[in-house]
Gaussian input, Z-matrix of N, CA and C with variables (Angstrom, degrees):
# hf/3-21g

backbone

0 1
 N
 C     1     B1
 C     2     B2     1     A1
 N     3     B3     2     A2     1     D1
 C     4     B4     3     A3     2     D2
 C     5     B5     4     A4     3     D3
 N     6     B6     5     A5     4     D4
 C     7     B7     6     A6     5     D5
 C     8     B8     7     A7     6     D6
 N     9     B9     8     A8     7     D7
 C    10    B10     9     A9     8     D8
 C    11    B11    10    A10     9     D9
 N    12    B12    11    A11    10    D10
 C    13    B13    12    A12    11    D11
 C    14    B14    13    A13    12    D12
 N    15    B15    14    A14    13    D13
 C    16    B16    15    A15    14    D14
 C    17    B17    16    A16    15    D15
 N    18    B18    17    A17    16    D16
 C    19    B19    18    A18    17    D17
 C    20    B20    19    A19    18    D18
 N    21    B21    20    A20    19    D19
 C    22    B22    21    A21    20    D20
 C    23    B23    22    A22    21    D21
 N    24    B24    23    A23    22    D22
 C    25    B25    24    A24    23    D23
 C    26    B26    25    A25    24    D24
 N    27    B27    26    A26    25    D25
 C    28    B28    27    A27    26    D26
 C    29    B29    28    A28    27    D27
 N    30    B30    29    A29    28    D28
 C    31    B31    30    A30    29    D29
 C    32    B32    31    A31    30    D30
 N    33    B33    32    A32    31    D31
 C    34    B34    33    A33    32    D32
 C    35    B35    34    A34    33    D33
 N    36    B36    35    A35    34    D34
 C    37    B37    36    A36    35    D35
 C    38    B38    37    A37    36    D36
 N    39    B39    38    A38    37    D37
 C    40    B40    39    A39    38    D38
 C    41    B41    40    A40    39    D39
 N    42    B42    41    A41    40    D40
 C    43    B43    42    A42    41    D41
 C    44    B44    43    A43    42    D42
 N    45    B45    44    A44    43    D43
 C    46    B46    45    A45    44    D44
 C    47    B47    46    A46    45    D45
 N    48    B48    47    A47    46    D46
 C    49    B49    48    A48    47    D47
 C    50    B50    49    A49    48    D48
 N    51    B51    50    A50    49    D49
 C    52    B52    51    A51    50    D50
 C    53    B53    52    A52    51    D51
 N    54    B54    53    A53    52    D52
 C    55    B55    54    A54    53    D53
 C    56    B56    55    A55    54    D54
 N    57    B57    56    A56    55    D55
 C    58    B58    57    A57    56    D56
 C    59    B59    58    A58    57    D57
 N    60    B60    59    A59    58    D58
 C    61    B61    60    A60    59    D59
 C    62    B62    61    A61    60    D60
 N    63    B63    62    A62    61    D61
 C    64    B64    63    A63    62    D62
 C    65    B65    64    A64    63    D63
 N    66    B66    65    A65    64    D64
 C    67    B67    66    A66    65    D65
 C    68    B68    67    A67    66    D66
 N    69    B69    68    A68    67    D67
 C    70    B70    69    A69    68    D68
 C    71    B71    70    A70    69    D69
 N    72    B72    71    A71    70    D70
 C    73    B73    72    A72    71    D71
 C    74    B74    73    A73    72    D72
 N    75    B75    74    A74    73    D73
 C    76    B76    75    A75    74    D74
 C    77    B77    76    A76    75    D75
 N    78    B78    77    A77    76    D76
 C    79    B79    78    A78    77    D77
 C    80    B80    79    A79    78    D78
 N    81    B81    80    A80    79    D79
 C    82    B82    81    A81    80    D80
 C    83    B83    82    A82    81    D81
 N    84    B84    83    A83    82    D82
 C    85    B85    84    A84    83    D83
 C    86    B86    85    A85    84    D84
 N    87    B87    86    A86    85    D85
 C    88    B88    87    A87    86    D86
 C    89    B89    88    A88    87    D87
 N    90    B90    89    A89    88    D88
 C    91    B91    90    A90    89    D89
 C    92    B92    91    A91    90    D90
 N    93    B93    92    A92    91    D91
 C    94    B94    93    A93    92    D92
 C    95    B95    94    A94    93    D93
 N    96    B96    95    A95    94    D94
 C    97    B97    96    A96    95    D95
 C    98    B98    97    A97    96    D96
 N    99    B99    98    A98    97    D97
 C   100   B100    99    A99    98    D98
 C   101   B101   100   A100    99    D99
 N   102   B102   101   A101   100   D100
 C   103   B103   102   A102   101   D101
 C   104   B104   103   A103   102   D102
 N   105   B105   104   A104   103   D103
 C   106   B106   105   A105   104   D104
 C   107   B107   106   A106   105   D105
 N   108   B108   107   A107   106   D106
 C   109   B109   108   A108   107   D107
 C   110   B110   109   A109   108   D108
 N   111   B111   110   A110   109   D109
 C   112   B112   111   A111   110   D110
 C   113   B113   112   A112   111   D111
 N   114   B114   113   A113   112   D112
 C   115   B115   114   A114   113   D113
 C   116   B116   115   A115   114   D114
 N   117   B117   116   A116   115   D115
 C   118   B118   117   A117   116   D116
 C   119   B119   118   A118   117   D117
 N   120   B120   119   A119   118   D118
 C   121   B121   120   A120   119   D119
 C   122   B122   121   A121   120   D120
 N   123   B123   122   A122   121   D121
 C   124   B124   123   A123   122   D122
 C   125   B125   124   A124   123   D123
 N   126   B126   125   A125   124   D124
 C   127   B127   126   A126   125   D125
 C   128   B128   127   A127   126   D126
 N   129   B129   128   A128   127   D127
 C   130   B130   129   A129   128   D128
 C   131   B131   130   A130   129   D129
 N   132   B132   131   A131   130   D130
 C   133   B133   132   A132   131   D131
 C   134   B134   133   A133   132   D132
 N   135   B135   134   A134   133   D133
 C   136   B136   135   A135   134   D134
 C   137   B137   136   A136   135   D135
 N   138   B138   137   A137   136   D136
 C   139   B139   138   A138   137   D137
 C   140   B140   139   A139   138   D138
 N   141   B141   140   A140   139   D139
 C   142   B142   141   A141   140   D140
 C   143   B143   142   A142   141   D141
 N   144   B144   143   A143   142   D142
 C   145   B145   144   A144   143   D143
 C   146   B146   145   A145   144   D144
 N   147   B147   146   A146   145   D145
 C   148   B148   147   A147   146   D146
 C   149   B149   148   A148   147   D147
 N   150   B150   149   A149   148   D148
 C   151   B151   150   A150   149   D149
 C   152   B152   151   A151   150   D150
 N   153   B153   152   A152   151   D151
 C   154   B154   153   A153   152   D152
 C   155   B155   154   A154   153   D153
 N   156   B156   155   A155   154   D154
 C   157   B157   156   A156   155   D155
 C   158   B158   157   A157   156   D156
 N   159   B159   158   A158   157   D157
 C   160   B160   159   A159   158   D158
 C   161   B161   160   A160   159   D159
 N   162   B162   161   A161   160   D160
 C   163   B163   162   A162   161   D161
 C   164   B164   163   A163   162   D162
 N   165   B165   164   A164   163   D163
 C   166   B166   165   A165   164   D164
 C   167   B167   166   A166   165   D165
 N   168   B168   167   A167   166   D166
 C   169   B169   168   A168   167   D167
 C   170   B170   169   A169   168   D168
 N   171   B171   170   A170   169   D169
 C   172   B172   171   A171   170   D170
 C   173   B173   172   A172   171   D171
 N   174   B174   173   A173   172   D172
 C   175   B175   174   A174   173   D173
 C   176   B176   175   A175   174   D174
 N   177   B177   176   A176   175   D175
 C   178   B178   177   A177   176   D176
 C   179   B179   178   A178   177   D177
 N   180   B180   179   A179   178   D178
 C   181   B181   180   A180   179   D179
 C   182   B182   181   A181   180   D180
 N   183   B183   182   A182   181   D181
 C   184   B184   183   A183   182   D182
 C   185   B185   184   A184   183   D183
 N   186   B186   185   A185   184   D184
 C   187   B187   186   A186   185   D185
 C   188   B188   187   A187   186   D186
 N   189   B189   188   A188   187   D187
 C   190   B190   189   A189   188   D188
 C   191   B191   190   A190   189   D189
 N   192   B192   191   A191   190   D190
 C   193   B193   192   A192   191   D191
 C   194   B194   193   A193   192   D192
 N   195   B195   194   A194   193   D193
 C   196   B196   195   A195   194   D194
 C   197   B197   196   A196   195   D195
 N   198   B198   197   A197   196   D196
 C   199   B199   198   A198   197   D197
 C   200   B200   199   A199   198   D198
 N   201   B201   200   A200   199   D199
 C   202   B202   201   A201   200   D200
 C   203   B203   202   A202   201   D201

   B1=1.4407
   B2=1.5321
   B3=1.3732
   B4=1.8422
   B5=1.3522
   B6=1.7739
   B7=1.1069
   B8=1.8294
   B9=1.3571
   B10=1.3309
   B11=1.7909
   B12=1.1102
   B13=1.3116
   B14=1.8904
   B15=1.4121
   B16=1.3131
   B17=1.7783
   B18=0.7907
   B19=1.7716
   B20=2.0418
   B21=1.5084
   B22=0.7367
   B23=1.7427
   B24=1.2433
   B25=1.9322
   B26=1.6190
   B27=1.6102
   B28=1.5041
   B29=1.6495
   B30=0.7246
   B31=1.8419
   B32=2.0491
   B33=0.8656
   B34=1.9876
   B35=1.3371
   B36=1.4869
   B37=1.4732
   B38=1.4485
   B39=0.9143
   B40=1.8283
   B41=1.4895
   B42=1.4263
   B43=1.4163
   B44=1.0501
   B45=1.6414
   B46=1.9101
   B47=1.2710
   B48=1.3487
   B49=1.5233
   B50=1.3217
   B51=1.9078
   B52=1.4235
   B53=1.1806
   B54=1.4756
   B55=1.3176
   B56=1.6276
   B57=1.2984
   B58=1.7661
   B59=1.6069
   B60=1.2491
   B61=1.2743
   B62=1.3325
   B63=1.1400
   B64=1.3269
   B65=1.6440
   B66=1.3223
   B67=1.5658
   B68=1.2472
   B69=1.5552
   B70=1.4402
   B71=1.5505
   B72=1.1290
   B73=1.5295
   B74=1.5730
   B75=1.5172
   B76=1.8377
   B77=1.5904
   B78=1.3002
   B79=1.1773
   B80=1.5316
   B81=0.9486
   B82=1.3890
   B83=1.6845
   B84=1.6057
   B85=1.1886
   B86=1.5594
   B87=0.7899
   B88=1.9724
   B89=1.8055
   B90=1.1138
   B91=1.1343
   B92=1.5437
   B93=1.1872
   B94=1.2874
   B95=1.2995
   B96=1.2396
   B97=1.6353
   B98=1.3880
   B99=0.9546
   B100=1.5474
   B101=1.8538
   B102=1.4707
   B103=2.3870
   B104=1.6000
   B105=1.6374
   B106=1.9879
   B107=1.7306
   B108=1.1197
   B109=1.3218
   B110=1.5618
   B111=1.3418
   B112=1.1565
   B113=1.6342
   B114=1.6761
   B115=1.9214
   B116=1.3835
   B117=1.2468
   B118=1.3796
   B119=1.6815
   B120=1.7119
   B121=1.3472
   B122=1.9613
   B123=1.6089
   B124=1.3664
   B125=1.7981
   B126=1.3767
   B127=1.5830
   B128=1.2183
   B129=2.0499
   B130=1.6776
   B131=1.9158
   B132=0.6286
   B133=1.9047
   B134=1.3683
   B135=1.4161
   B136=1.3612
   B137=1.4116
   B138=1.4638
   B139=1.4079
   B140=1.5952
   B141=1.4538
   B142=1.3331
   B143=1.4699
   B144=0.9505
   B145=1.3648
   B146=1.3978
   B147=0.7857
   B148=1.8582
   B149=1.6352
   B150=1.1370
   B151=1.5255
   B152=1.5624
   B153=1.5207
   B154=1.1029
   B155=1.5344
   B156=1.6977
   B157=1.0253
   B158=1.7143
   B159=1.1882
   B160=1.4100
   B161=1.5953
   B162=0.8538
   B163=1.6733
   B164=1.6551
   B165=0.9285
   B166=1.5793
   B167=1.6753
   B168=1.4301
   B169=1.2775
   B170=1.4950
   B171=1.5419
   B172=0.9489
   B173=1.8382
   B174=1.1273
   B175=1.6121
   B176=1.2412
   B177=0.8662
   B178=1.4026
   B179=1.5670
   B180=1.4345
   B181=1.5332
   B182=1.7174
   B183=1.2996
   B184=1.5682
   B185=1.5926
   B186=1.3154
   B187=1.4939
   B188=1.8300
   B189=0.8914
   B190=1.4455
   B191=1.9901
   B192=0.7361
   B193=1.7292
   B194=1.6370
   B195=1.0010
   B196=1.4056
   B197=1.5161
   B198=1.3975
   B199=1.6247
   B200=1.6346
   B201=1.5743
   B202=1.3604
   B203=1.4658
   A1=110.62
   A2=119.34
   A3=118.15
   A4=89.57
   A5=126.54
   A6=139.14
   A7=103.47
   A8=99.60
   A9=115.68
   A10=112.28
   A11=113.95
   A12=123.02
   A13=107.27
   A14=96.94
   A15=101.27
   A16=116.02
   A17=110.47
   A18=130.46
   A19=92.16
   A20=108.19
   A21=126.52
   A22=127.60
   A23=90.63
   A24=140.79
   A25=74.77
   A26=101.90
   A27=106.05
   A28=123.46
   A29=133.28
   A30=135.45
   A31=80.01
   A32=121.58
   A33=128.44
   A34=95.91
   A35=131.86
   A36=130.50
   A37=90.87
   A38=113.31
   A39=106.75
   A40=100.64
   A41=110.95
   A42=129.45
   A43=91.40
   A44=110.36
   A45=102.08
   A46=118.96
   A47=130.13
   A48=108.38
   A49=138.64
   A50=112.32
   A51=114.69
   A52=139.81
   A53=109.10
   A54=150.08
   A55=112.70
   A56=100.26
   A57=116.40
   A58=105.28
   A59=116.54
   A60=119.96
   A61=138.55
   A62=98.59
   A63=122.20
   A64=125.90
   A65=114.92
   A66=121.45
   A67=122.17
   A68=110.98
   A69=114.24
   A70=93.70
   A71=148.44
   A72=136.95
   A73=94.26
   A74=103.10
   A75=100.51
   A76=121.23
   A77=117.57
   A78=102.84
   A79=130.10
   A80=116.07
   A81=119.55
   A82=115.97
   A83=97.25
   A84=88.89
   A85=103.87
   A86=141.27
   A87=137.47
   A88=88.71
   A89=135.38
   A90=136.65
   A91=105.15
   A92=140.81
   A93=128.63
   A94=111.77
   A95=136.40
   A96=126.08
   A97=117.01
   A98=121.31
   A99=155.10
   A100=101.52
   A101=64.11
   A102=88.09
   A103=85.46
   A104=113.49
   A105=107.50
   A106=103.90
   A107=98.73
   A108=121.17
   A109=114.96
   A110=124.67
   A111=133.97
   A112=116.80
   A113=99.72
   A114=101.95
   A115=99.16
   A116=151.44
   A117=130.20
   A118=78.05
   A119=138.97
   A120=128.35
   A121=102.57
   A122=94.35
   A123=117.49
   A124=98.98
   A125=138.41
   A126=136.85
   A127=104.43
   A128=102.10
   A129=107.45
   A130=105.14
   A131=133.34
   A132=136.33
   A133=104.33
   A134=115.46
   A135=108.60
   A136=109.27
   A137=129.95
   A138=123.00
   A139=95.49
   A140=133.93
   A141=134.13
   A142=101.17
   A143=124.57
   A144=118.11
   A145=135.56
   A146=149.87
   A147=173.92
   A148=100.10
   A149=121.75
   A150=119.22
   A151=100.72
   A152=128.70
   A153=95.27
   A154=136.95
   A155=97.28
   A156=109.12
   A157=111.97
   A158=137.72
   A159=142.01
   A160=135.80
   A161=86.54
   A162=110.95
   A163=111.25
   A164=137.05
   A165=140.17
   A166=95.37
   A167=110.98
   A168=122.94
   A169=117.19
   A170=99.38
   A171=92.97
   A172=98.91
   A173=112.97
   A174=123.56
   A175=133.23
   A176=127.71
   A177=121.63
   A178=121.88
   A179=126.10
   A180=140.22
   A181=90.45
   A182=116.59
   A183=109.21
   A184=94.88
   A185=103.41
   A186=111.66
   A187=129.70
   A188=128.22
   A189=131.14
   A190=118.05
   A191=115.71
   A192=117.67
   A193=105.25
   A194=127.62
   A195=139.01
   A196=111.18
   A197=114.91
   A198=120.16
   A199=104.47
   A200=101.41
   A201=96.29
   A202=151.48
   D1=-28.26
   D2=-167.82
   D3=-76.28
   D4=-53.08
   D5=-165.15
   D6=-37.57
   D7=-59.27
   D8=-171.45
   D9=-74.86
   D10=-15.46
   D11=157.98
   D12=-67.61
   D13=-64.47
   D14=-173.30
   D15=-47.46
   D16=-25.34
   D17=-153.64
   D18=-86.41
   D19=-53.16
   D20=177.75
   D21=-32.73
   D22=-73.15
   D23=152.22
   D24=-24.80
   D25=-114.29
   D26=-160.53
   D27=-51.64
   D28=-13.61
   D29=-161.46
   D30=-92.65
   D31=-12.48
   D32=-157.55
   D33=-129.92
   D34=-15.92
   D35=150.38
   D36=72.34
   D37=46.78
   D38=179.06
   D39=-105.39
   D40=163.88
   D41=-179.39
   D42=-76.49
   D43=165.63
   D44=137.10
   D45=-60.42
   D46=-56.88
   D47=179.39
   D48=-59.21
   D49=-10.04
   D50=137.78
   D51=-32.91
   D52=-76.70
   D53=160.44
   D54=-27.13
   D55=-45.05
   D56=177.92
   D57=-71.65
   D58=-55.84
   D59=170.13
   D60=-39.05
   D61=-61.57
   D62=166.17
   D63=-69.56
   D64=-23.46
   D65=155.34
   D66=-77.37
   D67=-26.19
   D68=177.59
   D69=100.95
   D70=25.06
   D71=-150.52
   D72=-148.84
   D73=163.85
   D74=172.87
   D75=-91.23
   D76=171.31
   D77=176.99
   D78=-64.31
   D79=-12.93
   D80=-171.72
   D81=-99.13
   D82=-4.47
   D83=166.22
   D84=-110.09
   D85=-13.34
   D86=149.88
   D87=-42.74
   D88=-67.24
   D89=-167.73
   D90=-47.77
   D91=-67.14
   D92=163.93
   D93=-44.73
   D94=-33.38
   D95=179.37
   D96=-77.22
   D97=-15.52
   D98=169.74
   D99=-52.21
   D100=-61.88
   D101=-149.77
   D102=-69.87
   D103=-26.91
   D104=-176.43
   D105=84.98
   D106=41.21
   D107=163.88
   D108=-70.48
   D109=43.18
   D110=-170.02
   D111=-43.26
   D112=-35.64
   D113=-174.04
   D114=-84.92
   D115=23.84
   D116=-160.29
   D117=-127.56
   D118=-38.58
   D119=-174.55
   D120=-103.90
   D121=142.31
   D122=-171.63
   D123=-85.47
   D124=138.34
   D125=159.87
   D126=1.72
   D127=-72.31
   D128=-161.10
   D129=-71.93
   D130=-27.38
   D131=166.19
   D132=-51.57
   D133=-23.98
   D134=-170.84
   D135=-108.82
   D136=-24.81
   D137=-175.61
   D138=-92.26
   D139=-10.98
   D140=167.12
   D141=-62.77
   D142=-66.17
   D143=174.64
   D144=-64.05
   D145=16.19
   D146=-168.13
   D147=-142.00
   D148=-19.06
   D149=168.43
   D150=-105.93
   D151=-27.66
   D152=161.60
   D153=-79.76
   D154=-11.50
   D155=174.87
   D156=-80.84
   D157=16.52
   D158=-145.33
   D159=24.74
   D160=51.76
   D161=-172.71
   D162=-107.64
   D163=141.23
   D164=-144.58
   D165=-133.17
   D166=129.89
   D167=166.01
   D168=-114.21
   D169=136.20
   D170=-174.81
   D171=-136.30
   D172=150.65
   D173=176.13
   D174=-109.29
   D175=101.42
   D176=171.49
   D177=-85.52
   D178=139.14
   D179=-170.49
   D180=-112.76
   D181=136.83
   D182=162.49
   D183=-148.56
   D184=165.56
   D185=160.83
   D186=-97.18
   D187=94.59
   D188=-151.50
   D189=-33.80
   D190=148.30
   D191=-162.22
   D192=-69.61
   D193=116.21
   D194=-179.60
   D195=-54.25
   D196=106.04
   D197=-179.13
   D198=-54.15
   D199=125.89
   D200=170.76
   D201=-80.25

């Protein structure tokens, strides 16, 4: 999800204080998302942001493939 944040950010050429804006968030925390500060954002911190950024999550649940 940061990856795809990050990707986001640059492919959209935004500043951080773009980026901040537009997530609703400060700059310094784009800056940890940046740097891949993965322990400082929780799942839900992160699909809030990829939805604010319009970006769609999606999950998949499976049950792992039975060794044959």
């Amino acid at each position: 999800m940061i990856i795809a944040l990050r990707k986001f950010i640059k492919d959209n050429d935004l500043t951080q204080a773009s980026a901040a804006r537009l997530l609703g968030v400060t700059q310094p925390r784009v800056s940890d998302l940046v740097k891949g500060k993965i322990d400082l954002f929780s799942i839900g911190a992160l699909v809030k942001l990829l939805s604010k950024a319009g970006l769609r999550v999606e999950l998949n649940i499976r049950r792992p493939a039975k060794a044959a």
